[in-house]
Each structure stands twice: as structure tokens, then as C-alpha cells.
N, C-alpha and C positions, 0 to 999 in steps of 0.2 A: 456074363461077360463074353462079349464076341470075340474070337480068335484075330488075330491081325489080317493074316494070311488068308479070312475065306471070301472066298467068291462073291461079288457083287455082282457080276454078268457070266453067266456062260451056258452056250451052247452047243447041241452035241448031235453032229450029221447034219447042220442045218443047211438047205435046199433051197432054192427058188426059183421056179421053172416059170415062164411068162410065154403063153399061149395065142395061137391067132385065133380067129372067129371059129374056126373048126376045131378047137379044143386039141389042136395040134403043137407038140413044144416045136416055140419060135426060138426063145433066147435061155440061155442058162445062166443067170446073174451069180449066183450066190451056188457053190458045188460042196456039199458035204463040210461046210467048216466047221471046226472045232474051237471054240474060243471062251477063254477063261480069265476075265480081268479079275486082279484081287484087291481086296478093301486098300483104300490108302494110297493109290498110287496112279499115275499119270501114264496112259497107253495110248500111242500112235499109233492110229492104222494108217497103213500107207497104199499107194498106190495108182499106177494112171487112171486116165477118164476110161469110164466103162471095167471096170475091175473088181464091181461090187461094191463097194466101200457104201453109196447110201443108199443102198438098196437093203443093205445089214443092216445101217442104224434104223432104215424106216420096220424093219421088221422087230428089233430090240425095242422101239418107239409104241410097236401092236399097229401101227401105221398100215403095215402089209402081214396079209398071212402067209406064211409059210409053207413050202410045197409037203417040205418031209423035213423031220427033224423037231428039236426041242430049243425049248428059251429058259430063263430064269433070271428073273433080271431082282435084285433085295429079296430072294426067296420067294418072289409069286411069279405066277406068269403074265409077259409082259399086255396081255388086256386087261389084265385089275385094277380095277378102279383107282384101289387104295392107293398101288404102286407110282401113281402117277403124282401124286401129292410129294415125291422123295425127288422125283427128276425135272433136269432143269436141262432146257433145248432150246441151241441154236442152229436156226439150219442156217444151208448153204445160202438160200436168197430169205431174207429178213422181207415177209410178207404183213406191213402191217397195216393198221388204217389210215389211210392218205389224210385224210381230213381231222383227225385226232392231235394236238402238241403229245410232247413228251411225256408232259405232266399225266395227261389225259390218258396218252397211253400204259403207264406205270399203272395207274391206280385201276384201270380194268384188270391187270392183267391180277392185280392185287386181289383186286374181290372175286376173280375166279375161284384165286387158291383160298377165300374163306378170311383172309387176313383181318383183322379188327378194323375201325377206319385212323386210330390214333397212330396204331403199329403201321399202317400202311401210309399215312403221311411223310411217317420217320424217316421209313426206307426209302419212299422214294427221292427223299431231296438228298440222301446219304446217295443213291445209285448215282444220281445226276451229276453231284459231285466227282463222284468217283471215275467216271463216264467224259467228263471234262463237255457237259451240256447243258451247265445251268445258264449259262448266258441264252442258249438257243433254246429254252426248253417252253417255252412259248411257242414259235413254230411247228406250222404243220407237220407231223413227221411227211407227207408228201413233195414238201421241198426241201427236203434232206439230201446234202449229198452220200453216195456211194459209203461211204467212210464212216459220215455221221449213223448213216442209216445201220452199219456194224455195232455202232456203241451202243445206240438205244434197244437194237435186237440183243446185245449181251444184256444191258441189267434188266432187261424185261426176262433171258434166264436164271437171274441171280434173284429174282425178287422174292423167293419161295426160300431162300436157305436151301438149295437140296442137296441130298445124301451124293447120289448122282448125277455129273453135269457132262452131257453130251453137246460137243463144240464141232460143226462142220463146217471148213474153212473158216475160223475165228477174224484172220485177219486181212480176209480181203477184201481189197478197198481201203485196206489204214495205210496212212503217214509210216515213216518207219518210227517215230517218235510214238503214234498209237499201237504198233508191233511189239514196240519194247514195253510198254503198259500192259498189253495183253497176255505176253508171255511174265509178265514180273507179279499178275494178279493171279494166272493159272499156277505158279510155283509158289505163291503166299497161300491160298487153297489149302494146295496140297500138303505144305509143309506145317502150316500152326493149325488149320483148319479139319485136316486129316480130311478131304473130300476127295471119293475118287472119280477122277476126270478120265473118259473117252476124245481124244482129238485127234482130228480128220483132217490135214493139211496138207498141199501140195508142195507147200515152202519145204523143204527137207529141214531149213536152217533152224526155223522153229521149231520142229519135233524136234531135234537134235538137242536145243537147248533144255527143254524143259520137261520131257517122259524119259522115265527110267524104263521103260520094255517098249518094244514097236514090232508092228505085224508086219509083214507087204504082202499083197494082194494080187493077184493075175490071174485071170479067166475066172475070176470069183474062188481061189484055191487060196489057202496060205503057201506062198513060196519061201517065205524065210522069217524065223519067229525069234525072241531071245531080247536080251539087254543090248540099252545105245551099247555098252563099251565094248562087250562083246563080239556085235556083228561088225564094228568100224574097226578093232582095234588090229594093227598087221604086224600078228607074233611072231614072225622073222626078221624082224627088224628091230631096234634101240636108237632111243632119242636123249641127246643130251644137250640140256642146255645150261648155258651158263655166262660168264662174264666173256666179252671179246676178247678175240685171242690175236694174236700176231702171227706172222706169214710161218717163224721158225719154230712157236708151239705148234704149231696146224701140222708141221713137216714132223715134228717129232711125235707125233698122235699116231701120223699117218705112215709110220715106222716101227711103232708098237702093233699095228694092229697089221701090219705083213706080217711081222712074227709072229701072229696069231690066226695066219692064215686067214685074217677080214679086209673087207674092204673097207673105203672110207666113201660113201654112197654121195652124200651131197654135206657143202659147207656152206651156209648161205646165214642173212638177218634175219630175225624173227618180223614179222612184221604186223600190225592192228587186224583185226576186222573191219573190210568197209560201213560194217553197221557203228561198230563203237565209236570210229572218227567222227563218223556222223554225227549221231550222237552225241559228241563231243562237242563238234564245232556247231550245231542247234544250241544247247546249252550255255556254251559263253554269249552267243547271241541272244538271246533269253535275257541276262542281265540287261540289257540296256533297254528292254521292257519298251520295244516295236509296237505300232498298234499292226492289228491284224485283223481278221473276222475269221468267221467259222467255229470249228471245234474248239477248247482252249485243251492245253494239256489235261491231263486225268490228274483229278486230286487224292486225296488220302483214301485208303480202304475205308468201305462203308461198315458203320460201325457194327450193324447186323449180323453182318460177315465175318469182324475182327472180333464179337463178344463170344466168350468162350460158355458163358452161360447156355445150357438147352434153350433147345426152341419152344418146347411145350410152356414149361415155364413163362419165359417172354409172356408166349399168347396169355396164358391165365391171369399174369397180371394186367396185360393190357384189357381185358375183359372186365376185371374185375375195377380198373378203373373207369372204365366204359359206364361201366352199371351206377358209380359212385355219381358220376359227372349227371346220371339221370335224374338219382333220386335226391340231387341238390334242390332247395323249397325256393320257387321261382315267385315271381310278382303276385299276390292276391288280384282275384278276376272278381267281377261283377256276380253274385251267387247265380246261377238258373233259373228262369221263373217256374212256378207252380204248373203242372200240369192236367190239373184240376178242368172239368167242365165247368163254363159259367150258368150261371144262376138264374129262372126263371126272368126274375125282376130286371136284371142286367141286360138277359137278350133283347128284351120287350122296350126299352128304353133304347137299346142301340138301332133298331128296327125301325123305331119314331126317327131317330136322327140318321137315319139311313149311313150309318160305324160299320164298317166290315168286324167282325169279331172272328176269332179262330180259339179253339182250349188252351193253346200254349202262352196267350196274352192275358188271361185273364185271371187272377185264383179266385176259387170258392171251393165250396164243401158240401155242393149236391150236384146233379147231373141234370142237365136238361131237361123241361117239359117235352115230353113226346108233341106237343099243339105246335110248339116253336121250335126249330131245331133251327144248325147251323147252315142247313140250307135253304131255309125258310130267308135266311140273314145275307146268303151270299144272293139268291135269287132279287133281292131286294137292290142290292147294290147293282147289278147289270142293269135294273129297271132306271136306278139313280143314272147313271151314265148314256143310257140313252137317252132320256130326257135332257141331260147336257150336252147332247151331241143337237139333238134339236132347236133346242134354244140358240147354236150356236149356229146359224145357216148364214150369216156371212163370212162366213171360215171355210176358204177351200183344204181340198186333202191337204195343201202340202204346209197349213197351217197360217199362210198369210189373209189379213184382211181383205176382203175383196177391192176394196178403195182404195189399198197401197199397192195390192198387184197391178189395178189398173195406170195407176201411175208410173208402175215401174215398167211398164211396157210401153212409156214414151221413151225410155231413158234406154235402159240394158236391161236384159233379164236377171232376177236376183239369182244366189247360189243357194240352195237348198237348205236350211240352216237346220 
């Protein structure tokens, strides 16, 4: 039984120095970090453009190697083979095949990871759904917009079930309607699924919603490490909320808390998030059911995802129903013929009537006269066909009688037939 708490990534000193032509350090990406995600939980790295951030995932990835320093990403190091079967990536730009639909894409990405083809059907119209792409899932993914092009790059991460799912920039390019999908399926994950999620986002608002620990990044260093509530929370301070008050409780608060030598900082409304209003006011528009095109919203968790059963499992039964569906007794065929040589008498009769014969047309139950053989029979037959080609001298090459071609060349020339 694996402990909760142990490490599904971490690195220790790790380095990355990027060199010019003269093996000279140009750029210091990535300085000595130390990082430690633990099983089960959702980790925000943060940080501006240039700070490291995918320059760590692509070496977590085995993408880049390492200057100095170590990796360990599910107990192996991250170029094992094995380890890659457990991780599920989205980068920053969803590079996929232009000329591929959805469909087409899912089920590649499928039979990379070995999938069955009945288990790989399943999933993929389970991700499409889930993805809100079954309407466009025909379409090229090369006319995808921005957005769509996010969704199909998520479930082609999710198509594997993995242990670990690294997201860089998840949701750029989405609606905020696809924002709030993407962070309400990284929090379903994590929560029933127990997967633990790396995410990479500039949006602060989404890390903030949905990772319980977050890193920030500068000059490739950790500058500040720890839990959301921790690094936000500002412990000289008390918040109280409660029902509306009137102008003479507010005066009487703020008379108590002189005699207690506090101040009264700020009295104001509580007010929405402009995501929830939104939100909100999308949703009542939703009922009166708009037509629209594009993405539709994202439907139910794929069931892949939502089944609490092993994955191993799945696959052996889907195998083993694979195998069943084979060894179902199909139509009766016509038996084989005999492979037998034919018969002295046989050849020598087919040779009179000038019959191509071959072994596999004929049965008997001795082998050829050495005098006659099978190419005694074929030799016979080119002599046959010359002969027809001679007999036949008012037949130009192109097959016409000579008396209709000439007539057709009062008229138009004929077309080749």
C-alpha cells in the first residue's frame, strides 16, 4: 500500500544551462530547483514568461536533459520508457494533425498507448462528449478554432487514464464557460479520482481555484513555495461577514473596537465574481436553447475517468472480449482445392485442347511425367495466343476493326474503350 504523502515528482539541484555554438553558457533557464509534488494533489507552478516554468516540464517530460541535477518522476527516471504509459500532456500549443477529425485523432493517440480497439471506441466518444466536440468531431482538427483546438488537446491527455497529468496553460483560448469545465474536471480528478495534477497557468484566478500548494518561479529559482491559503491569507487582519447592518450598529462596532484599541479598516457589500455572474447569466440563456455553432458545452465526465474500477483490469477484460468476438464461427467458405500435381493423362489432354493448367486447379494423386510438365502447357498456350493475334490482322492495337475505324474518321475520332 502506497503512503498518501509520497512523492510522485521530485527534483533535487536541478539545472539547465542552454549554450551558444561555442559551448559557452548563454541562458540559465532552470537554477538549482528543488521540487517535490506529492501523490494526490493539484500543484501550481507559477510564474512570468521566461521564469522556467516549461523548460522544467519539458525536462520532467525527458523532453530536455538536464544540466545538473536529478529527476524522479512515479519512481523511475523521467526517460523510462515504462513511465510514460502513467503521464498524460498538454502543452502550451496543442500541435496536432491538421488533416486528422477528432475522431481520427483520439483513436491514434489511442493505439499508441496499446489501448484495445473496443476500450479505445468507448473512450473516445466518452472524451468527445465530455470535451463538448461531438457535434464537430468530424472536422479537421486543422479548422479548429483556438479554443476547440484546447479541448481536443485535453482528451487526447486524458485518453490513457494517467497516474500523472501535466496541463501547460489548460485554458487558453477557452470561453469562460470552457474555464469553468476545465477547472470543475481538474478538481473531479483530483478529488474521486485521487490523480495528481501539475498545472501551469498564467490566469492566477485558476490556480487559485483549484491547487492546494503553488510554487512561483523567477530566474528559474523558487521564490515563494507553500499552500493557496497560506501564501494569500493576511494574518493581521479579520474578516466578518454577516447580515446588513445599519448606519447605528456599524457606529456601535466601531466604538467597541476603540476600546480595544482596533480600527474599523473598511465596511463595504460583499460582491459576485465576474466569472460567476457570467456564469450565471450564460446559463439562464441556455434554457431558451439559442442555436449556435461551434464547441457545445462539455457533457458528463467520461465514464473511463469516473470508473473507480483499475485500469488493468478494464484492459484484460476488454482483451479478452476481443479474443471472444474472434473466435465467434463465421459463414462456411468454399473448402480449398487440392494441391496435388495433375496427372500424366490430364496434362496431355489439356495440351491437345491448348487449357492452361496450373497444380492448384487440378486434384490427382501422382505428379507429373517428367516428358510433359507444366511448362510444356504454359509454353503451349503463348504459341495458342499468337496464333490469335495473327488470325486477327484486321484488329488494330487499339482493338477496333479496321472498317469501323475507317469510318470513324469521316465522322470524329472514337475514344479509346
Amino acid at each position: 500500500m502506497r503512503e498518501k504523502n509520497q512523492s510522485v515528482v521530485q527534483t533535487a539541484g536541478l539545472t539547465k544551462i542552454f549554450r551558444d555554438f561555442w559551448y559557452r553558457p548563454r541562458v540559465v533557464a532552470v537554477d538549482r530547483l528543488n521540487l517535490d509534488i506529492h501523490r494526490n494533489e493539484v500543484f501550481g507552478l507559477l510564474g512570468p514568461n521566461g521564469s522556467g516554468k516549461t523548460t522544467t516540464i519539458k525536462m520532467l517530460l525527458g523532453l530536455l536533459y538536464p544540466t545538473r541535477g536529478r529527476i524522479n518522476i512515479l519512481g523511475r527516471a523521467p526517460t523510462d520508457v515504462i513511465v510514460k504509459d502513467r503521464i498524460g500532456y498538454l502543452p502550451e500549443e496543442s500541435y496536432l494533425y491538421r488533416f486528422l477529425n477528432a475522431r481520427e485523432t483520439l483513436d491514434y493517440y489511442g493505439q499508441l498507448f496499446r489501448i484495445p480497439r473496443p476500450e479505445r471506441r468507448r473512450r473516445v466518444e466518452q472524451l468527445l462528449e465530455m470535451v463538448g466536440l461531438t457535434r464537430e468531431s468530424r472536422r479537421r482538427v486543422g479548422e479548429y478554432s483556438k479554443g476547440m483546438a484546447r479541448r481536443i488537446g485535453l482528451a487526447q491527455a486524458l485518453i490513457n487514464d494517467p497516474d500523472l497529468l501535466i496541463l501547460d496553460e489548460p485554458t487558453t483560448g477557452l470561453d469562460p464557460i470552457g474555464t469553468r469545465e476545465i477547472k470543475d474536471l481538474v478538481a473531479f480528478l483530483n478529488r474521486e479520482k485521487k490523480k495528481t495534477i501539475l498545472l501551469c497557468s498564467h490566469l492566477l484566478a485558476d490556480v487559485e481555484d483549484v491547487c492546494q500548494r503553488v510554487m512561483v518561479m523567477y530566474g528559474g529559482r523558487t521564490q515563494a513555495l507553500g499552500s493557496v491559503r497560506e501564501l494569500l491569507s493576511q494574518k493581521d487582519l479579520t474578516q466578518i461577514t454577516t447580515d446588513k447592518l445599519d448606519e447605528p450598529t456599524i457606529q456601535q462596532i466601531r466604538q467597541i473596537l476603540e476600546q480595544q484599541h482596533k480600527h474599523l479598516v473598511d465596511v463595504s457589500t460583499p460582491s459576485d465574481r465576474l466569472e460567476t455572474f457570467f456564469l450565471r447569466i450564460v446559463r439562464e440563456a441556455q434554457k431558451t436553447r439559442p442555436s449556435t455553432s461551434g464547441a457545445a458545452s462539455g457533457g458528463r465526465i467520461a465514464e473511463f475517468l469516473a470508473d473507480s474500477e483499475p485500469q488493468g483490469e478494464r484492459l484484460v477484460e476488454s482483451l479478452i472480449s476481443a479474443a471472444a468476438t474472434k473466435s465467434q464461427p463465421i459463414a462456411p467458405v468454399a473448402p480449398p482445392l487440392p494441391t496435388e500435381e495433375p496427372t500424366k493423362e490430364i496434362i496431355e489432354e489439356l495440351v491437345r485442347r491448348k487449357v492452361p493448367a496450373s497444380s492448384e486447379d487440378i486434384p490427382t494423386e501422382t505428379s507429373p511425367s517428367p516428358e510433359v510438365t507444366t511448362e510444356t502447357v504454359n509454353r503451349g498456350v503463348i504459341e495458342d495466343l499468337l496464333g490469335a493475334s495473327s488470325r486477327n490482322k484486321n484488329t488494330d492495337p487499339r482493338g477496333l476493326n479496321r472498317t469501323e475505324h475507317k469510318a470513324s474518321d469521316d465522322n470524329e475520332p472514337l475514344i479509346d474503350r
